[in-house]
C-alpha positions in Angstrom: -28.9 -6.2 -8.2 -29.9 -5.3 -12.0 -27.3 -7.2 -13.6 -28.7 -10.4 -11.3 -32.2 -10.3 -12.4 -30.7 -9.8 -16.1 -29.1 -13.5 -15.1 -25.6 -11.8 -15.1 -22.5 -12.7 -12.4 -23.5 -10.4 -9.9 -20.8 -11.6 -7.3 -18.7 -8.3 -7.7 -20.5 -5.5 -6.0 -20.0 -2.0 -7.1 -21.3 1.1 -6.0 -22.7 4.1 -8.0 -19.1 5.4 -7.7 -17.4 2.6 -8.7 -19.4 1.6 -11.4 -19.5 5.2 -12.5 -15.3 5.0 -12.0 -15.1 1.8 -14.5 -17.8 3.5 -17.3 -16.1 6.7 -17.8 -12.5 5.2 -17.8 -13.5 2.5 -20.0 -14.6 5.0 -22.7 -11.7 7.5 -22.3 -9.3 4.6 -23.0 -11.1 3.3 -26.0 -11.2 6.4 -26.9 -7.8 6.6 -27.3 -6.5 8.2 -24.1 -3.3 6.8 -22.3 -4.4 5.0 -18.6 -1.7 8.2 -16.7 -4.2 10.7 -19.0 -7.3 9.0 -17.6 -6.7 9.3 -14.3 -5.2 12.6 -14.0 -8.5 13.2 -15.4 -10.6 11.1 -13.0 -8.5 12.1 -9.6 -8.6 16.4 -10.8 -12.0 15.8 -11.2 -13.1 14.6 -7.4 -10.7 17.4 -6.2 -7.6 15.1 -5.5 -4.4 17.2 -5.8 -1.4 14.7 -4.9 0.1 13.3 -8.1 -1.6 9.7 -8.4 0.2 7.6 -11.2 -0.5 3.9 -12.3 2.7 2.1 -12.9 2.2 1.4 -16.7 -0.2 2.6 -19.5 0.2 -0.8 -20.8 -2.2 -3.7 -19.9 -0.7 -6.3 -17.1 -3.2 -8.5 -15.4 -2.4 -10.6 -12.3 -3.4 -14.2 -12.7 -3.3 -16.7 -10.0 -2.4 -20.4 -10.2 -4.1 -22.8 -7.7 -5.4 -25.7 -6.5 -8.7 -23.9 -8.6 -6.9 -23.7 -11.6 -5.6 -20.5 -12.9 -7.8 -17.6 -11.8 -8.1 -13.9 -12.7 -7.1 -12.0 -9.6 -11.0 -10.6 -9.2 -12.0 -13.8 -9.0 -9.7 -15.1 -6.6 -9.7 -11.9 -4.3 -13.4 -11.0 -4.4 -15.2 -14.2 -5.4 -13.4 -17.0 -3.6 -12.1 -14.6 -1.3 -8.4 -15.4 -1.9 -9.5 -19.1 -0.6 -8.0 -21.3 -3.1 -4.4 -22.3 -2.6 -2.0 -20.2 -4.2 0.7 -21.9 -6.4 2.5 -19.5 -8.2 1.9 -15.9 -9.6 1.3 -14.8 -13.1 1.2 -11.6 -14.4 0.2 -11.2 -18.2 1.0 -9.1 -20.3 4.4 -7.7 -18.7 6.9 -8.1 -21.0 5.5 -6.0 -23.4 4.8 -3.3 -20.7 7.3 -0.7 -19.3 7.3 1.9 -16.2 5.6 5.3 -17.8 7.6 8.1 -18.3 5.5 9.8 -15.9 6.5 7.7 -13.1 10.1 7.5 -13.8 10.5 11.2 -13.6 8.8 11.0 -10.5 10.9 8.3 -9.0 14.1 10.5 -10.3 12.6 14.1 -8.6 11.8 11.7 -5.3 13.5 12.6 -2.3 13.0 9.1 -1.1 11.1 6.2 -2.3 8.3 4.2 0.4 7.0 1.2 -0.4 4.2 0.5 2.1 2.9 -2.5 3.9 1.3 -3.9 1.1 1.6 -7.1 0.4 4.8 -7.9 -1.7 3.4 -10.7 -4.1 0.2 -9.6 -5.1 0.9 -6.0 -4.7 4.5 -4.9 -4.8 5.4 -7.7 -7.9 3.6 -6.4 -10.5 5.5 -3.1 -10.1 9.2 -4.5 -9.5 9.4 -7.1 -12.1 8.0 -4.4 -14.8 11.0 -4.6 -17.3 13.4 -1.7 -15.9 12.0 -0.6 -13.1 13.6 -2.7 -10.9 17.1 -1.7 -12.3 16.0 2.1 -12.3 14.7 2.1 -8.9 18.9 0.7 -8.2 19.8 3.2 -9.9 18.3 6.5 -8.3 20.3 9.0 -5.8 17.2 8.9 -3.3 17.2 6.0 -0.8 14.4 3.3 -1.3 12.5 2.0 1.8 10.0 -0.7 2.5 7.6 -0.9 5.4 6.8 -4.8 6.6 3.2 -5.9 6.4 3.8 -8.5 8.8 3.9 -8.0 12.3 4.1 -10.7 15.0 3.8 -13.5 11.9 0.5 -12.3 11.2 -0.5 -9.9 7.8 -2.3 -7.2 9.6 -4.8 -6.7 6.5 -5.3 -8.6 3.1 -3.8 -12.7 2.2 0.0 -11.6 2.6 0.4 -14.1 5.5 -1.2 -16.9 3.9 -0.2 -16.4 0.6 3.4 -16.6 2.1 2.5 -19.8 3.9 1.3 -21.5 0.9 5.0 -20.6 -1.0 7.0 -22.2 1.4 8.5 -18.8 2.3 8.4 -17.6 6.4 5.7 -15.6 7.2 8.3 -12.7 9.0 9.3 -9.3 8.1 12.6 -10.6 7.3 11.3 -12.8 4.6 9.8 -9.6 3.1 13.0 -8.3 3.3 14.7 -10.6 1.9 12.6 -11.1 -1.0 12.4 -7.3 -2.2 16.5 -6.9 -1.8 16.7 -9.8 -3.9 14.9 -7.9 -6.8 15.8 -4.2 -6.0 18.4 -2.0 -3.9 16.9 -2.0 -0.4 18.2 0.7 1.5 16.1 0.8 4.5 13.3 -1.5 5.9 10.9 -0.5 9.0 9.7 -3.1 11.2 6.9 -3.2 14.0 8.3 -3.1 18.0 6.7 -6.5 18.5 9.5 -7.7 15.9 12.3 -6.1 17.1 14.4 -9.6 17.5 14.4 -9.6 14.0 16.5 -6.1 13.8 20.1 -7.5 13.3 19.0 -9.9 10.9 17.3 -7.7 8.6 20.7 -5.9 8.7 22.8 -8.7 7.7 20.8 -8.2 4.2 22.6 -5.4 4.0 19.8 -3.2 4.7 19.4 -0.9 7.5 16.3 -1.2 9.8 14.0 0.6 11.8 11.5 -0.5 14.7 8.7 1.4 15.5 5.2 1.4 16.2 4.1 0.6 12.5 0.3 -0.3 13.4 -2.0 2.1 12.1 -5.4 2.7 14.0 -6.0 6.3 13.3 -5.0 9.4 12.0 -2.5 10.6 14.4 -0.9 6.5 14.5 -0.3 6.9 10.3 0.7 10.6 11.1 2.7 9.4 13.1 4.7 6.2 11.0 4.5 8.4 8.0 6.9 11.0 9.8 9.3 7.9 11.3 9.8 6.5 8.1 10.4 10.3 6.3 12.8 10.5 9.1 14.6 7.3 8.7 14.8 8.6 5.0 16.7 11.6 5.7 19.0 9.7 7.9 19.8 7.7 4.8 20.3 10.1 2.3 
């Protein structure tokens, strides 16, 4: 509300936390510190113990082309809530960034590799098409697994279904399938019951599947996916 009566763009709202969140990182980075340093830092600091590691300490920003013209992600996400039509993905700044070597010895220790229901273009991109990971990610012992983020043709949270629509691409699991082997070694993908039809063709990718109940609407439902898919790990190692 401050920055508003200053006459500043006050369309992204943040929260003591967040704003806190932004300040301190902001000045630990200028300061010199690595992004994987800063929020070790920041995550030890609220009490979080589980190893949280950004893909890169280099800068890459996601830039969207549309209909709009070529928007920072913010904007498009939280301003124009991801209205605009999408025409093709950007991210800046990637070639000169590379996978930490904090996250590759954590890929290499992995037992198995999950890559949620996110969604794959705005989400999962930026990671895979760092240069190397997509090769080392091929390369490890550990099996690698995606979970859809589609179910019944619909993106249960976020633009993924629409985003899709506006590409030209099918909005089915098997399209998100088919679009992550192309870019990585997909050994095992999870699908929702309600698109269990789409089983066999998900495995003439070369990529074993899994249907199961992958809606989450409470603890005990994610409890409950997380231990399918560590199981359907193990059955592929």
């Amino acid at each position: 509300d401050q920055v508003a009566k200053f006459g500043g763009e006050s369309w992204f709202r943040l929260g003591d936390r967040d704003l806190g969140t932004h300040l301190v990182r902001t000045q630990h980075l200028k300061s010199g510190a690595e992004l994987t340093e800063v929020i070790f830092e920041l995550k030890s600091s609220v009490g979080i113990t589980a190893a949280i590691l950004p893909m890169s300490d280099q800068p890459v920003r996601t830039m969207v082309h549309s209909n709009e013209g070529v928007l920072a992600f913010q904007d498009y996400f939280v301003r124009r809530r991801c209205e605009p039509r999408l025409i093709r993905l950007e991210f800046a700044g990637i070639d000169a960034a590379r996978p930490s070597p904090q996250v590759l010895d954590a890929l290499d220790k992995a037992a198995a590799v999950i890559l949620c229901p996110s969604n794959p273009y705005l989400s999962l991109d930026p990671i895979l098409h760092l240069p190397g990971m997509a090769d080392h990610l091929s390369s490890l012992d550990a099996p690698v697994i995606a979970v859809s983020p589609i179910v019944g043709g619909l993106a249960l949270k976020g633009p993924a279904a629409k985003i899709m629509a506006e590409l030209g691409v099918e909005v089915s699991p098997v399209a998100v399938a088919r679009h992550l082997a192309q870019q990585i070694r997909l050994d095992g993908f999870v699908l929702d019951e309600t698109d269990a039809a789409s089983e066999a063709v998900v495995e003439t990718l070369g990529v074993a599947a899994l249907v199961t109940d992958t809606i989450m609407v409470n603890h005990a439902s994610k409890v409950r996916l997380a231990q399918n898919v560590l199981d359907f790990a193990v059955s592929l190692a």
